[in-house]
C-alpha positions in Angstrom: 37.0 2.4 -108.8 38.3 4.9 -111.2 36.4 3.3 -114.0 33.3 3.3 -112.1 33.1 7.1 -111.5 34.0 7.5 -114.9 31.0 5.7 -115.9 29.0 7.5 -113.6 29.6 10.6 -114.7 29.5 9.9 -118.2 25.5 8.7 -117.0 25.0 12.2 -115.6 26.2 13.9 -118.6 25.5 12.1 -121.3 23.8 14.1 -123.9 21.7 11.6 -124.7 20.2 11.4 -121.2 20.0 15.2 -120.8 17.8 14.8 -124.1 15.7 12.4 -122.6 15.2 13.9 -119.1 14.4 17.5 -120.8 12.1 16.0 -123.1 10.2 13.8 -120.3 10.3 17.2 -117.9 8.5 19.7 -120.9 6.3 16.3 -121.6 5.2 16.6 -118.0 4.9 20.6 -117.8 2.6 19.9 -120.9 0.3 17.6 -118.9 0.0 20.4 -115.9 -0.9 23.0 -118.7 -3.3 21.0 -120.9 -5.4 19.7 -117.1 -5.2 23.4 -116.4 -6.3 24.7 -119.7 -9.0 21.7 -119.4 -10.5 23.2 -115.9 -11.1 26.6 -117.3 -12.5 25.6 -120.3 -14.9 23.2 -118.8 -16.1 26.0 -116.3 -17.0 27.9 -119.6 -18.6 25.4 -121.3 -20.9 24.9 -117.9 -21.6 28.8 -118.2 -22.3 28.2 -121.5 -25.3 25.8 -121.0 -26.4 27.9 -117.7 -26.8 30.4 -120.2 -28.8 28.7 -122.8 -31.0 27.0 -120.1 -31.5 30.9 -118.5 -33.4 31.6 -121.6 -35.4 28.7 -121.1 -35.2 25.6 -119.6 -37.3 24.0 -121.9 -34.8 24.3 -124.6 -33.0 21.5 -123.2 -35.4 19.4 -124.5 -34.0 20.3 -128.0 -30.3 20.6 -127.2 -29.6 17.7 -125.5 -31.8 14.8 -127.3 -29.9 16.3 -131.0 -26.3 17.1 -129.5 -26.2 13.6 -127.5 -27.3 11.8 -131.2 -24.4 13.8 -132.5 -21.7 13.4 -129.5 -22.4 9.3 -129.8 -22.9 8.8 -133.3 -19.3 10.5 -133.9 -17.8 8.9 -130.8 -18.7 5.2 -132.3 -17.8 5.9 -136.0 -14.4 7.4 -135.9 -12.9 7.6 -132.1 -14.6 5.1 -130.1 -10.9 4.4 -127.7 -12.5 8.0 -126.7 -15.5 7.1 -125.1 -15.8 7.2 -121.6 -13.6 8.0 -118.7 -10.1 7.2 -119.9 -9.1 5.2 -116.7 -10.3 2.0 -118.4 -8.2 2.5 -121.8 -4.7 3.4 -119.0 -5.6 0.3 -117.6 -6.2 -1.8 -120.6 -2.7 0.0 -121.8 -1.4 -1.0 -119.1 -2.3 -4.9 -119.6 -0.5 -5.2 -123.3 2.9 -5.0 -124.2 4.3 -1.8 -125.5 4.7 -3.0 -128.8 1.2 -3.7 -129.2 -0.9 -1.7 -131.7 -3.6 -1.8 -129.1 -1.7 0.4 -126.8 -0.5 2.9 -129.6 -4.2 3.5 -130.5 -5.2 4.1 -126.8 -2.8 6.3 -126.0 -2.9 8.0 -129.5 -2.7 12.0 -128.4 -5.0 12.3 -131.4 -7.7 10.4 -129.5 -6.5 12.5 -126.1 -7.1 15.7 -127.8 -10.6 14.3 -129.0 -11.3 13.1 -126.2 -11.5 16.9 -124.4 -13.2 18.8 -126.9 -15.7 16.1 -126.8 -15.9 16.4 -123.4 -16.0 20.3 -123.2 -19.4 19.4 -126.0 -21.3 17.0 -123.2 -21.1 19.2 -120.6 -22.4 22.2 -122.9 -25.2 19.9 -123.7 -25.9 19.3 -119.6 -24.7 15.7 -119.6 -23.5 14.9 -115.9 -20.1 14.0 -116.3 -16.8 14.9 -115.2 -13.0 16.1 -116.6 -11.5 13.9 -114.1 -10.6 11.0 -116.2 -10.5 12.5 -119.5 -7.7 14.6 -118.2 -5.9 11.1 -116.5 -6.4 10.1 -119.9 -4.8 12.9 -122.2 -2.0 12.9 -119.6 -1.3 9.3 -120.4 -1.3 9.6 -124.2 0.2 12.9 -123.6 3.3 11.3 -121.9 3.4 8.0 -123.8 3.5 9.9 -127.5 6.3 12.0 -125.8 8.3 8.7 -125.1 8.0 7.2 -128.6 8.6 10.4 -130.2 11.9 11.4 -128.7 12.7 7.5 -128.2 12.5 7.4 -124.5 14.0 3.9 -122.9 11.7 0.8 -123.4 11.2 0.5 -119.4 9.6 4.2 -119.6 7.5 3.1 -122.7 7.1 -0.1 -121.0 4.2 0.9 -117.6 6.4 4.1 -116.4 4.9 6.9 -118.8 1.6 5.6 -119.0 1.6 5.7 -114.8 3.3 9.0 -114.6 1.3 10.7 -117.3 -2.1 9.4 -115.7 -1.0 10.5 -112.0 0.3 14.0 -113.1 -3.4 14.0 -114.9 -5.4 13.3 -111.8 -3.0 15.7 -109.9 -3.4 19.0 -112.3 -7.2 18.2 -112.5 -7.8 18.6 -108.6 -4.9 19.9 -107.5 -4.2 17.0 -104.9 -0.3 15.5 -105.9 -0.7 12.9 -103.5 -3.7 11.4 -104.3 -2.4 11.3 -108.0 0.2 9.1 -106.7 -1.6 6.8 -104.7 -4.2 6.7 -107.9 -1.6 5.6 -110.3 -0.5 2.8 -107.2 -3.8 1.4 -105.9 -5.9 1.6 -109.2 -3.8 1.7 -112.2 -1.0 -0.7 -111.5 -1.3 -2.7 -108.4 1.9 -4.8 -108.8 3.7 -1.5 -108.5 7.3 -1.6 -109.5 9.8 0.5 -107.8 11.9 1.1 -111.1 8.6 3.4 -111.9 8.5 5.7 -108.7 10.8 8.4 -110.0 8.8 8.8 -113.2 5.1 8.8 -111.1 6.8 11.5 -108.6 8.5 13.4 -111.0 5.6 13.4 -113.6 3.2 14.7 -111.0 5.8 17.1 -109.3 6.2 19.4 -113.2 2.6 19.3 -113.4 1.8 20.2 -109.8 4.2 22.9 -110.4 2.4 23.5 -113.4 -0.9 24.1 -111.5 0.4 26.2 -109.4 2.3 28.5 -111.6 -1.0 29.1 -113.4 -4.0 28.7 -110.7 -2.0 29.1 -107.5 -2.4 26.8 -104.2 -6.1 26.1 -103.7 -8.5 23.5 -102.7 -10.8 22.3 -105.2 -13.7 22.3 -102.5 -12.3 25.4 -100.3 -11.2 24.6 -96.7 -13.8 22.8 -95.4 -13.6 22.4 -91.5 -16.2 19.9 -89.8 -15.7 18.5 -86.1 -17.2 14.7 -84.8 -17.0 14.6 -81.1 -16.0 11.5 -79.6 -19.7 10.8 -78.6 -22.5 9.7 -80.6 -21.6 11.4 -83.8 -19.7 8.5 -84.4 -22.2 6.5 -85.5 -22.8 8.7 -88.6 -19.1 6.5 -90.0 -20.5 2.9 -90.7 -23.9 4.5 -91.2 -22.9 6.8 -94.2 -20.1 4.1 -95.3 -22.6 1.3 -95.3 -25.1 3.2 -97.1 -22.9 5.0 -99.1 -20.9 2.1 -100.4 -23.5 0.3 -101.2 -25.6 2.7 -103.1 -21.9 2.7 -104.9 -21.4 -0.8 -105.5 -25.3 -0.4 -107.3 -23.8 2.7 -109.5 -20.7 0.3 -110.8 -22.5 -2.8 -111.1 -25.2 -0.9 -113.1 -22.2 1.3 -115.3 -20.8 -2.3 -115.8 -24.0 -4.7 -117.1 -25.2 -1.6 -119.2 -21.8 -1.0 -120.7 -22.0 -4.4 -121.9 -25.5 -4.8 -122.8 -26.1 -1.4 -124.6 -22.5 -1.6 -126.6 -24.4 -3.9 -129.4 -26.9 -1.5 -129.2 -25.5 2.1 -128.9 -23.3 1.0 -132.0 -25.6 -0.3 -134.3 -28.2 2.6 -133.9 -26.2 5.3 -132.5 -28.3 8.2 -133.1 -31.4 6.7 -131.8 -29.4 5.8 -128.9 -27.9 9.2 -128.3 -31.3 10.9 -128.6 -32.9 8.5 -125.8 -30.1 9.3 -123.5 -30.2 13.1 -124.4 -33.8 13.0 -123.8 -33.7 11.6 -120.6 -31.0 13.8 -119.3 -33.1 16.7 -120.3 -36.4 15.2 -118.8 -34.3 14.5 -115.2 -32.5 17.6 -115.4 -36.3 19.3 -115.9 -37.6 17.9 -112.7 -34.5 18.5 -110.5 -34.8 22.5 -112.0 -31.3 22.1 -113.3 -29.4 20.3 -110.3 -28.7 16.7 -112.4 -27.0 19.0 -115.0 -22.8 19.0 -115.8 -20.3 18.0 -113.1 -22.2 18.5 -110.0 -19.5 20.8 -108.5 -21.4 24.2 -107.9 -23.9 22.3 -105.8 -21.5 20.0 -103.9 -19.3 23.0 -102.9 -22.4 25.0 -101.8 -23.3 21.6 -99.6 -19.6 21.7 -98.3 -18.8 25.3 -98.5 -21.6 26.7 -96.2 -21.1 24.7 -93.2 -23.9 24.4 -90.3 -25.8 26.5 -92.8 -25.8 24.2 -95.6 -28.9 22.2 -95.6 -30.3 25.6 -94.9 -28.8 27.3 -98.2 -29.2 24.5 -100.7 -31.8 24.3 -103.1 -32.0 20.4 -103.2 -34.3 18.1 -101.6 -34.1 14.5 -100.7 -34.5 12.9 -104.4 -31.7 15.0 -105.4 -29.0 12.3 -105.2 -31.4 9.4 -106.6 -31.7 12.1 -110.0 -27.7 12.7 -110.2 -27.2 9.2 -109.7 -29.4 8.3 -112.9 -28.5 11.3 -114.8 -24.7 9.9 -114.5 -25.5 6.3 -115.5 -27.5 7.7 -118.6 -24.6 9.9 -119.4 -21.8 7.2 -119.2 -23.8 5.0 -120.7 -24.3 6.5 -123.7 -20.8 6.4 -124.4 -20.0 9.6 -125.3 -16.5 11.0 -123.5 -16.3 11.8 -119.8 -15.5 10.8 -116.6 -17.2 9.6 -113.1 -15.1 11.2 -110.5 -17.1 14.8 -110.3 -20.8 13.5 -110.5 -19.7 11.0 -108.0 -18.4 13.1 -105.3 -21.0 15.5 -106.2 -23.9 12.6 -105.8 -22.3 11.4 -102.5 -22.4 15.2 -101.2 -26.2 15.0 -102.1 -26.4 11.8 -100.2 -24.7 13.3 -97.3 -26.9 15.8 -96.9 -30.4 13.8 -97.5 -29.1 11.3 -94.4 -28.1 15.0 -92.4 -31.9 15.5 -92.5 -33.3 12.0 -91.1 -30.3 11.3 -89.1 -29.2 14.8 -86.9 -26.6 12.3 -84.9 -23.5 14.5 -85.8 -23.1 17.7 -87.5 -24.6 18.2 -91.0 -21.5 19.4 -92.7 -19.5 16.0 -91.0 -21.9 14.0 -92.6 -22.2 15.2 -95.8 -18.4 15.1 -96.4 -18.4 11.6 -95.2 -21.8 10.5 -97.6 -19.3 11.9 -100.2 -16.2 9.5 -99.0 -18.7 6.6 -99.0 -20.0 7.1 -102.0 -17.2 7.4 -104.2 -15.1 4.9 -102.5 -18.1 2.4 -102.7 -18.1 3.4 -107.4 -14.2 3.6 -107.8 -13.2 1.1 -104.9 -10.2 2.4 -103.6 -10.3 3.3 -100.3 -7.0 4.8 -99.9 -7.5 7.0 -102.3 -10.6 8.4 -101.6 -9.4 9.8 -97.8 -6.9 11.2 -99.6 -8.3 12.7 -102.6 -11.2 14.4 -100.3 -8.5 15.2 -97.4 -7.0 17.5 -100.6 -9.7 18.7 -101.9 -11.4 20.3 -98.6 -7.8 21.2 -97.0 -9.0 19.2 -93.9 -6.9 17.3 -91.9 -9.0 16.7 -88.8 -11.4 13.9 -90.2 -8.8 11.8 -91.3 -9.3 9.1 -89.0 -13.4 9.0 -89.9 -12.6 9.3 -93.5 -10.2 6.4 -93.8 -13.0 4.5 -91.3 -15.8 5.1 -93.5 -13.6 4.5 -96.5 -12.8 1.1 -95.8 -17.0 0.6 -94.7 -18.0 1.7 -98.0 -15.1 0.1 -99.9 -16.4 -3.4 -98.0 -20.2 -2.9 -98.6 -19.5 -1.7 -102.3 -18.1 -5.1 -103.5 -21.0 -7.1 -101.8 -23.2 -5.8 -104.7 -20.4 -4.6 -107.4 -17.2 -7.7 -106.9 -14.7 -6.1 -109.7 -13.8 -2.5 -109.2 -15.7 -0.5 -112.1 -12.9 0.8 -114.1 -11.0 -2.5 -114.5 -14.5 -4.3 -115.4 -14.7 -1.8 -118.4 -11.1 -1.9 -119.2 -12.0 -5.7 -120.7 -14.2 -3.8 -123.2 -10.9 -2.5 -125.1 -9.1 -6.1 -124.9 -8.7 -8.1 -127.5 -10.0 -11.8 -127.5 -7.0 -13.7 -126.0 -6.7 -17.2 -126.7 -5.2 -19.4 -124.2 -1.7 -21.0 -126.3 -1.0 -24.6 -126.3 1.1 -26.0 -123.2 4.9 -26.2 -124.6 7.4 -28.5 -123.1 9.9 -26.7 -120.8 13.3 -25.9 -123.4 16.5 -27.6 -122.0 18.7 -25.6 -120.2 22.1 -25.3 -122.0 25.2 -26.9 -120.8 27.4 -25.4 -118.9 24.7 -23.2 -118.2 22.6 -23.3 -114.4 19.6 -22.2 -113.4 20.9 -19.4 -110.7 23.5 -18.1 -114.0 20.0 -17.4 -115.7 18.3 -15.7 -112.4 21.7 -13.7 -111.8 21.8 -12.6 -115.5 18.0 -11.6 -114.9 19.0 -9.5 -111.7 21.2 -7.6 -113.3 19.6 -6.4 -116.3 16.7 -5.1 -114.2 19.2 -3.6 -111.8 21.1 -2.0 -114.5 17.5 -1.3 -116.0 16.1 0.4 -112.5 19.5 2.8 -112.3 18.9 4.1 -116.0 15.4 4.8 -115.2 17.1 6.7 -111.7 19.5 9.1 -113.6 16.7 10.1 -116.1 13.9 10.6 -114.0 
């Protein structure tokens, strides 16, 4: 017994440990400051192209075609690991081993740094696209570089960084903790292992603190408080979640064909390829007088922010989520770095509030926060974090009920049309060919040697393994 409390408190202070856990703590402070520092810069690179579109909006027709050409032609010769979101390189991390060069290329903080000035460029140019997964991306390299680099344990360099760093990512960007933890569970790494829950919750508690420190305690939509009597408003849940998952399901299935059939494409002639997108987003973002332009947030927190009087005080009309919902595809199709999570919400607020006009059932503000639920549950396809990503980002606890409802609708109706969630369809574009390996006959156990030895030897490395992972975390 002696021994044992020896060990244990040589455990808790072991230099080497105290290196580790002080180096994975700054690692994770890092990730809260660079989704922080991310925010803020976006917002001034949207004010940037409000500006230039102020002095004309014709000018877009310049800017976008020639920056687009630019954004993708640079994208597919030197960084193409940072096109896109970022979710789909975590995952596709997340599928190799840690020794592979695959994953070290990934999660190169390079390509993480790249990834958000590139990002900060597309939505100066107009592009609809979000921070969201750029910044779940950067926080993943962010962490994993941080693990090799002060030679963290292999389990940590193993799934545990790449989770945590991704979850603090999603948590600093919206400034919703718990939905960065159900993210990295339902989405990133559905055989969750218990040996990684102290490095999730610890990753995302440093970088919530992080948020905090530098932006204080706010909701990324305000407080948004909308009733749904126990009468006929009702109704508006499967309505909006069938609709809304569906018109979802379309957006992923289309993200996911495209991706595949345009990557030939969109490599070989990059510029001409950039241009056509460019020029398209210009055109759309022409006819909607600006709406289809950047992340999508000014106009979904006018929709949510203004209550009864919302349809009343937005500028939109009806067509307004059918011209977000293409400018999105073009922009994430191009290739060119950025994420969906922003347009998407932002599209299914739109959506909410074209069925609030043709379908006065329930109170306008109810139904476009649940259009918005049903639509981005129906493109990412996790229900559980959708209720709780918008339950964070309005500060409203009174529709949780409805939202998980029309979750779980959408979610349902999405893969009717769309059957492999979106980002773990595109992760396969960043996998190797694997080639199936010849069946081998089954090596003879040793003598002397049993099958339960073996499966008791194996328990107690991964024991041993999990309370290492315990005392750093």
């Amino acid at each position: 017994m002696l021994q044992a409390f020896r060990q244990k408190n040589h455990r808790i202070f072991s230099p080497l440990v105290w290196r580790v856990r002080i180096a994975f703590w700054l690692a994770a402070l890092s990730v809260g400051g660079a989704g922080v520092g991310f925010a803020v810069t976006a917002d001034h690179a949207t004010t940037i192209h409000e500006y230039l579109i102020g002095i004309s909006p014709w000018i877009t027709l310049i800017i976008a075609p020639l920056g687009m050409a630019g954004l993708v032609w640079t994208t597919e010769r030197f960084v193409p690991e940072a096109g896109g979101s970022g979710i789909p390189q975590a995952i596709a991390s997340l599928k190799v081993k840690a020794t592979d060069p695959l994953r070290k290329r990934l999660m190169s903080p390079i390509v993480g740094l790249v990834k958000m000035v590139m990002t900060l460029v597309g939505l100066g140019l107009g592009a609809s696209i979000g921070r969201e997964g750029p910044t779940i991306h950067v926080g993943a390299a962010f962490m994993y570089s941080a693990g090799r680099l002060f030679r963290f344990p292999a389990h940590y360099l193993e799934k545990g960084l790449i989770l945590g760093g991704s979850a603090a990512g999603l948590s600093a960007a919206f400034n919703t903790p718990l939905a960065g933890i159900v993210f990295a569970i339902e989405e990133l790494h559905r055989d969750y292992q218990e040996s990684t829950s102290g490095i999730v919750l610890t990753s995302v508690i440093f970088a919530g603190l992080t948020s905090l420190f530098l932006l204080g305690d706010y909701a990324y939509f305000g407080s948004v408080s909308t009733p749904l009597e126990m009468d006929k408003s009702w109704l508006a849940i499967p309505v909006c979640g069938v609709i809304g998952g569906l018109l979802g399901g379309l957006f992923s299935r289309m993200i996911v064909v495209g991706s595949r059939r345009l990557r030939n494409i969109r490599r070989i002639h990059p510029l001409v390829f950039g241009m056509a997108c460019g020029l398209i987003i210009a055109v759309i973002g022409l006819l909607t007088h600006g709406h289809s332009y950047g992340t999508g947030y000014a106009e979904a927190r006018a929709l949510l922010g203004n209550g009864e009087g919302a349809l009343a005080n937005y500028h939109g009309d009806t067509f307004s989520p059918v011209f977000k919902f293409l400018a999105t595809v073009v922009s994430y199709l191009s290739g060119i770095p950025g994420g969906l999570f922003s347009p998407s919400l932002a599209t299914g607020a739109e959506l909410g509030g074209a069925m609030a006009r043709i379908m006065p059932i329930a109170p306008a503000a109810t139904v476009i926060l649940l259009g918005m639920t049903a639509y981005f549950a129906g493109v990412v396809q996790t229900p559980i974090t959708t209720f709780v990503i918008v339950m964070e980002m309005t500060n409203n606890n009174s529709l949780l009920v409805p939202l998980m409802a029309t979750s779980v609708i959408a979610f349902a109706s999405s893969r009717l049309i769309c059957p492999e969630p979106v980002y773990h369809a595109l992760s396969a574009g960043y996998m190797p060919a694997v080639k199936k390996p010849a069946p081998e006959a089954a090596a003879p156990e040793p003598e002397g040697s049993s099958g339960s030895e073996a499966q008791d030897a194996d328990s107690s490395a991964e024991s041993q393994q999990k309370q290492t992972s315990s005392n750093i975390a």
